[in-house]
C-alpha positions as CSV (number, residue, x, y, z in Angstrom):
1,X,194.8,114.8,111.2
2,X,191.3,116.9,111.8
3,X,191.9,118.9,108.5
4,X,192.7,115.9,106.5
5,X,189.7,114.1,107.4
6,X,188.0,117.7,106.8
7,X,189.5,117.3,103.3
8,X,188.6,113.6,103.2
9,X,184.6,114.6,103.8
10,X,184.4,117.3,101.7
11,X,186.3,115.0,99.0
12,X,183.8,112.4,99.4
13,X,180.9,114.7,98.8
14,X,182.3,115.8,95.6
15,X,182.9,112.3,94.1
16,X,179.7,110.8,95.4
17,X,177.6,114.1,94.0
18,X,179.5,114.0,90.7
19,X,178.7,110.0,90.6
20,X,175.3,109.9,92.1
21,X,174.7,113.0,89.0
22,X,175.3,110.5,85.9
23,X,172.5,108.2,84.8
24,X,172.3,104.9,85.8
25,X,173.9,105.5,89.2
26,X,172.6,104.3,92.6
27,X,173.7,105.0,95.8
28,X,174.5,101.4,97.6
29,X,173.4,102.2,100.9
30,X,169.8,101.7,101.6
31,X,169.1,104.7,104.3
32,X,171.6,107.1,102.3
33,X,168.9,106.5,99.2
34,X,166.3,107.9,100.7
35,X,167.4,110.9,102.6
36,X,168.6,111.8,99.2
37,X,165.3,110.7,97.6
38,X,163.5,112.9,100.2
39,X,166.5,115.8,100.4
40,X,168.0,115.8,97.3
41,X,171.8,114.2,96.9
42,X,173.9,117.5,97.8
43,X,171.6,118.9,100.4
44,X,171.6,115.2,102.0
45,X,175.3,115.1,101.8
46,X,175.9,118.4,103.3
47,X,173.8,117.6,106.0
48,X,175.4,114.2,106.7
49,X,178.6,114.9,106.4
50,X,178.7,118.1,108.8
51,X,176.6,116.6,111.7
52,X,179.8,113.7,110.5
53,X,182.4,116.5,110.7
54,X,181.2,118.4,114.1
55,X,181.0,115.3,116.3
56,X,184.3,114.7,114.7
57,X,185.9,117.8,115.4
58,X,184.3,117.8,119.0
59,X,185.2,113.8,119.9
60,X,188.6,114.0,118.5
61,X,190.3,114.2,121.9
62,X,188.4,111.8,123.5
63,X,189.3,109.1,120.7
64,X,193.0,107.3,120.3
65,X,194.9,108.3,117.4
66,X,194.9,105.0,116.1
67,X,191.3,105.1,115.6
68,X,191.4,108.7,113.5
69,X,194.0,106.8,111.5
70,X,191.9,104.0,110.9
71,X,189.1,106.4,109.8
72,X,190.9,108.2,107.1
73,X,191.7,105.2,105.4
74,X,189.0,103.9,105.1
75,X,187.7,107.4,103.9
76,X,190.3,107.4,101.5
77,X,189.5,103.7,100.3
78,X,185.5,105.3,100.0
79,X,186.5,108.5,97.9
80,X,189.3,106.5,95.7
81,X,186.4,103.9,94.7
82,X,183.5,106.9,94.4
């Protein structure tokens, strides 16, 4: 499950950078906007998404399956509609 919520991360960084790269296109969250406004959008996203990834990798036992199951759908739901 780890590695394909790995995949799911790394997934949603691609879509969101190759989105957030046309014209036109604005991140919807509020805080996201401007730690890429002050970061840049990959830096930002790399950042985010491995301080996402290590607490994940490091909490996983403590947190019921159910719950990691929970996560990667809604992370699939979030890369399908990037």
């Amino acid at each position: 499950m780890l590695y394909f919520l790995t995949f799911l991360q790394l997934a949603d960084i691609w879509t969101t950078h190759k989105c957030l790269s046309r014209p036109n296109t604005v991140e919807s969250n509020p805080l996201l906007n401007k730690l890429f406004a002050k970061l840049g959008i990959l830096p930002a996203l790399i950042i985010m998404k491995g301080s996402y990834l290590a607490l994940l990798w490091w909490g996983a036992q403590y947190v019921p399956v159910e719950l990691l199951y929970a996560i990667a759908a809604f992370y699939c739901w979030v890369v399908w509609n990037n």
